[in-house]
C-alpha positions as CSV (number, residue, x, y, z in Angstrom):
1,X,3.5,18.6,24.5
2,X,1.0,21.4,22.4
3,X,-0.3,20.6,19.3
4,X,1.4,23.5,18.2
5,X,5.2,22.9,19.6
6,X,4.6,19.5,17.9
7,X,3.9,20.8,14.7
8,X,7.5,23.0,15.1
9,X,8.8,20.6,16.0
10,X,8.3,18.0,13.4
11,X,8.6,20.7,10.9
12,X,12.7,21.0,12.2
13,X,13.4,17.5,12.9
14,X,11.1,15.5,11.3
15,X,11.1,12.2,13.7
16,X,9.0,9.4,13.0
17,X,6.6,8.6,16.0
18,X,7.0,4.7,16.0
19,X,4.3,3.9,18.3
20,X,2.2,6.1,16.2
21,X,3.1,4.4,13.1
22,X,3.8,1.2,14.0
23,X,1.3,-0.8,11.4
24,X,2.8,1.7,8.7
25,X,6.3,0.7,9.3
26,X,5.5,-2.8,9.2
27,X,3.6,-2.5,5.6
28,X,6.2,0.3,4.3
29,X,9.2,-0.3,6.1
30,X,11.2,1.9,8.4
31,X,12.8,3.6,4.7
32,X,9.6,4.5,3.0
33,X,8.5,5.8,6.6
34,X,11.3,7.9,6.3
35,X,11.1,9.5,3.0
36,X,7.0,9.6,3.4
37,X,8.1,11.8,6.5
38,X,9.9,14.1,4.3
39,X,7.8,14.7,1.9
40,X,6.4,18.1,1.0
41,X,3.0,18.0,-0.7
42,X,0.6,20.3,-2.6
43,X,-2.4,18.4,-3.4
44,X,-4.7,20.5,-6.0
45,X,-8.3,19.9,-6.2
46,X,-10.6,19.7,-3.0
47,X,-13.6,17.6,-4.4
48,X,-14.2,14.3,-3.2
49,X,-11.5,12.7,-4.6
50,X,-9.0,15.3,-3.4
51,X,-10.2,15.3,0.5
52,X,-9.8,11.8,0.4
53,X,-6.3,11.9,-0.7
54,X,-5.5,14.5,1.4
55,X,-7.2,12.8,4.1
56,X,-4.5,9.4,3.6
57,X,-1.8,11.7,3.2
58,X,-1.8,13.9,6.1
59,X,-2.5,10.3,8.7
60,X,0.6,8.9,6.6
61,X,2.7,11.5,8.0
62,X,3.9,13.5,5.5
63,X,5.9,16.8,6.7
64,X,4.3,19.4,5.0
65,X,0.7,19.1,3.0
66,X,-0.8,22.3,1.0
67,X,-4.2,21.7,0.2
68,X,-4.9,24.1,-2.5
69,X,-8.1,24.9,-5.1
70,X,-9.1,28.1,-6.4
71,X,-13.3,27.4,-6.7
72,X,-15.8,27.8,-4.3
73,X,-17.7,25.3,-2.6
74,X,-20.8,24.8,-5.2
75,X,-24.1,22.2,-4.1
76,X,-23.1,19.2,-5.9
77,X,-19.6,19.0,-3.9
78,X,-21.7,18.1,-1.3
79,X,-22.8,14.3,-2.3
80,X,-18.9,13.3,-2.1
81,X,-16.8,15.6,0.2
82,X,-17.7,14.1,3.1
83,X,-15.8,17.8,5.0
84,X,-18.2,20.3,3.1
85,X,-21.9,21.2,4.3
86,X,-24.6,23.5,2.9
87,X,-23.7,26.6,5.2
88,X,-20.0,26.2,3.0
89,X,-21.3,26.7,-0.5
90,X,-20.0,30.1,-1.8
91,X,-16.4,29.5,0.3
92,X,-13.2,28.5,-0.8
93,X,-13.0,25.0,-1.3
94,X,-9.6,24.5,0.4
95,X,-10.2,26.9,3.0
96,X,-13.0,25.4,4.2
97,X,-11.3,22.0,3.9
98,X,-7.9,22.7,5.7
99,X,-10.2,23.7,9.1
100,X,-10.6,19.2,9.1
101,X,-8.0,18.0,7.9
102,X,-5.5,20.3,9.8
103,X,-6.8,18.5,12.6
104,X,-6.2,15.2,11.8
105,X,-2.5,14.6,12.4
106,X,-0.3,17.5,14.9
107,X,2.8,16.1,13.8
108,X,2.3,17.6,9.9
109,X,2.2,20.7,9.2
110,X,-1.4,22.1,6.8
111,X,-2.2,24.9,5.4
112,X,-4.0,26.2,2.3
113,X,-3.8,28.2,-0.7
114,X,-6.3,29.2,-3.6
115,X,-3.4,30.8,-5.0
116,X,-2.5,30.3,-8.6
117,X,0.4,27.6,-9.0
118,X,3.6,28.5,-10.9
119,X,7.5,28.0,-10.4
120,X,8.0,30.7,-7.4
121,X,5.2,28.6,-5.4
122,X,6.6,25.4,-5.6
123,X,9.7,26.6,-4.8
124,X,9.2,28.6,-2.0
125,X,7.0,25.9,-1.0
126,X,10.0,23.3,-0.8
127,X,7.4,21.1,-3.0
128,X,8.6,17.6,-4.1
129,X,5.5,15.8,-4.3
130,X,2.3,17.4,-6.8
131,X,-1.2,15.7,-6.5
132,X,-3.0,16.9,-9.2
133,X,-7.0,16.4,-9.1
134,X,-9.7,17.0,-11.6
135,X,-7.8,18.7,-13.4
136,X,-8.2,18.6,-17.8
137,X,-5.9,17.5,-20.2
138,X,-4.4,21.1,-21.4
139,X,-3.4,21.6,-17.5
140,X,-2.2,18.0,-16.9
141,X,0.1,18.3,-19.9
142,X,1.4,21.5,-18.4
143,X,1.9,20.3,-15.0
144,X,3.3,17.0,-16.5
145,X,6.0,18.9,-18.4
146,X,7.1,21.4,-15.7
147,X,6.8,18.6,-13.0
148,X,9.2,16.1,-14.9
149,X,11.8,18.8,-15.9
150,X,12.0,20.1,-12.1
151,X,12.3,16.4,-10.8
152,X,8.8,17.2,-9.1
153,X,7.2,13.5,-8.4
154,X,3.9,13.9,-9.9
155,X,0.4,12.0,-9.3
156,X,-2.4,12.7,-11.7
157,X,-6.0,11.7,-10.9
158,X,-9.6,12.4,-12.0
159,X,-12.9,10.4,-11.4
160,X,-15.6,10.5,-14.1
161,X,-18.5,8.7,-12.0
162,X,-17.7,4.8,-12.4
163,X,-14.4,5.8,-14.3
164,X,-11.4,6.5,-13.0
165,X,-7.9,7.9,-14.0
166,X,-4.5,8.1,-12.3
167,X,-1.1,8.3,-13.7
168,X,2.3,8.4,-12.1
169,X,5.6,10.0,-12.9
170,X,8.1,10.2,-10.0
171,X,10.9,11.3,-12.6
172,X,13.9,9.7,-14.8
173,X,15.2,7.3,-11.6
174,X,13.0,6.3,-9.2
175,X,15.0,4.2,-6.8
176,X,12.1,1.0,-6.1
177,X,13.4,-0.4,-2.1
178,X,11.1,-4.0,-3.1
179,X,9.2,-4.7,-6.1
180,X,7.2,-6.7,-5.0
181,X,5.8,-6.2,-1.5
182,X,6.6,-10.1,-0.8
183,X,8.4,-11.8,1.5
184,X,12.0,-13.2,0.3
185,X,11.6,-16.6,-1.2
186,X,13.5,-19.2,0.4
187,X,13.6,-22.8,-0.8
188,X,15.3,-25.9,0.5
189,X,18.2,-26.8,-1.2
190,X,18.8,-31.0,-2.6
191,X,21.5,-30.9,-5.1
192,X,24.2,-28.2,-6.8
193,X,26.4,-29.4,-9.4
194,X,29.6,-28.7,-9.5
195,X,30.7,-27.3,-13.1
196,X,30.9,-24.4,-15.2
197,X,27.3,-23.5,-14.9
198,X,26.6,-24.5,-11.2
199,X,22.7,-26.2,-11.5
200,X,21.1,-26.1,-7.7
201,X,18.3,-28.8,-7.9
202,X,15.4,-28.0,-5.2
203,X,14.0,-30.5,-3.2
204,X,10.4,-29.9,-3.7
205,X,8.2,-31.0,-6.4
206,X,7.0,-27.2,-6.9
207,X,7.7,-24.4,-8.9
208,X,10.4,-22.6,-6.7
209,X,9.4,-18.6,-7.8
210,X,13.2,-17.2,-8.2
211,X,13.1,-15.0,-10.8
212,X,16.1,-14.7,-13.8
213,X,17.9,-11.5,-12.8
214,X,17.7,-11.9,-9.3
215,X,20.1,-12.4,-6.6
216,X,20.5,-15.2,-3.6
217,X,22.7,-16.7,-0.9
218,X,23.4,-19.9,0.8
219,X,23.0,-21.2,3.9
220,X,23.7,-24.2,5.7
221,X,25.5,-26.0,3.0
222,X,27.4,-29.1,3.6
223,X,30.9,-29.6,1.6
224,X,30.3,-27.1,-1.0
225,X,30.7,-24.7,1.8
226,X,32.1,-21.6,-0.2
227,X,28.3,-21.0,-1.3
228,X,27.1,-20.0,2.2
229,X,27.0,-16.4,3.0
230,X,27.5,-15.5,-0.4
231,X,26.2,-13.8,-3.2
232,X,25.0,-15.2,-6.5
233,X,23.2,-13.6,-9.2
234,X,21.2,-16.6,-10.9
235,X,19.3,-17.5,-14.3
236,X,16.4,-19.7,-14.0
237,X,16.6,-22.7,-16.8
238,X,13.7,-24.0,-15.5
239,X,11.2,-23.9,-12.7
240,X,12.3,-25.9,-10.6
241,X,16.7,-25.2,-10.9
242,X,18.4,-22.7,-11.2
243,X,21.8,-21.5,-12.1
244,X,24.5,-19.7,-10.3
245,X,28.0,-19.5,-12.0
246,X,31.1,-21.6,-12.1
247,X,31.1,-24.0,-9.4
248,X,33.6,-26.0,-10.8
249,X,36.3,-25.1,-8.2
250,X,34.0,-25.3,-4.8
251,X,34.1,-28.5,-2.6
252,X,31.1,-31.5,-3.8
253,X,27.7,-30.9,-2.3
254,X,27.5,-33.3,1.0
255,X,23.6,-31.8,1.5
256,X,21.9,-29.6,3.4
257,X,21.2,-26.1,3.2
258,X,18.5,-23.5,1.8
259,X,18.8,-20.1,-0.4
260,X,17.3,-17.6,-0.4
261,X,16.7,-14.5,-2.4
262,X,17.9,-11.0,-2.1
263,X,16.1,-8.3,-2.4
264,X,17.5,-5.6,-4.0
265,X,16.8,-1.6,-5.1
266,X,15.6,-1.2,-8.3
267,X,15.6,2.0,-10.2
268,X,12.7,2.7,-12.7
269,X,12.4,5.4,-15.3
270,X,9.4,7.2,-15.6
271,X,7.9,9.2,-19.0
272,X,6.4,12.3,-18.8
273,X,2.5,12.8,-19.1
274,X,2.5,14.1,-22.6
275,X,5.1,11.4,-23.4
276,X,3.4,8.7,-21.8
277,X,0.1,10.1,-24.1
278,X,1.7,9.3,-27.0
């Protein structure tokens, strides 16, 4: 298959290439994947820092990518952007930019513009994801604003030599898949009381990690059988037991059996830039 039938084609159907991806999907899952796949970005500023993004973005496998920046290439660009030579200086940043990166990945689609950002662009533009690069303050408020009131996720970053900056806002619920990155605890299971408040004892000296909040299940369990397979949303009295409702009516714990935690979505609310400022 072309390049270019490639590029059409992942532009209508947007399939992920799992043999492509395969490490990704086993860091992000097959979900993120997913939503990373329909992603349409604009990423603003094609200095170093920009490129580099741009250049993580586009192997991701993002479905769209604009690289956009309205200067020209001037002499000092060249000690970081690795894409930019001395036969480039005087040129549109992004448009001598997009001629690499374009080539990086056939299944997403690049292009450029040095056109000045506002509501029609984004729009017409399908954009839901802004990276916004060495950019000032005045701007990055402005951006921020429009951004969080259009349910545009935003990602703000500058570098200042050995400094840094980066902020985040991905809008009033932001559905987290694991918060954490970690795999779900699972410890080995030597007592549960059966009472009111239902006390599972562990049967290791160690701290057992469950978190108050969080959710588990059962298996294995000998006697107090109606545990397995089920549910429980716990509190953690200590750090080694923990708590998981009225167990007053199960069967008595015979032994046996682990838990293990559940991992579920979180949603997260995110401030604005000029409200996260404040």
């Amino acid at each position: 298959m072309s390049s270019t039938l490639q590029r059409q084609t992942s532009l209508l159907t947007p399939e992920i290439d799992e043999g492509l991806y395969s490490r990704q999907i086993y860091v992000m899952g097959k979900e993120a994947m997913n939503r990373l796949a329909h992603a349409h970005v604009l990423i603003s500023g094609m200095r170093g820092l920009g490129v580099e993004i741009a250049k993580n973005i586009i192997l991701g496998g993002a479905r769209t990518v604009i690289i956009h920046d309205c200067d020209k290439v001037q002499y000092e660009d060249l000690s970081s952007q690795y894409y930019f030579s001395e036969s480039d200086i005087g040129q549109n940043r992004a448009k001598v930019a997009v001629e690499k990166l374009s080539e990086l990945n056939s299944y997403v689609h690049v292009t450029h513009s040095s056109d000045i950002i506002n509501e029609t662009f984004l729009a017409a533009n399908k954009i839901n994801v802004y990276v916004l690069t060495d950019a000032k303050l005045d701007h990055q408020i402005l951006v921020g604003n429009y951004c969080h009131d259009h349910g545009i996720k935003l990602i703000i970053a500058n570098t200042k030599g050995l400094f840094g900056q980066i902020f985040c806002d991905f809008g009033e619920k932001f559905e987290v898949l694991d918060t954490n990155g970690e795999n779900p605890l699972t410890q080995v299971v030597a007592e549960i009381s059966r009472d009111d408040i239902g006390v599972v004892f562990m049967s290791t000296d160690a701290r057992h990690g469950f978190e108050d909040g969080s959710y588990v299940t059962f298996h294995g369990v000998k006697g107090m059988t109606e545990v397995n397979e089920q549910e429980f949303k716990i509190s953690v009295p200590s750090p080694f037991t923990i708590t998981i409702g009225d167990t007053s009516k199960f069967g008595s714990y015979e032994g046996g059996g682990t838990v293990t935690e559940i991992k579920k979505p979180e949603d997260i609310k995110f401030k604005s830039f000029a409200n996260a400022l404040i």
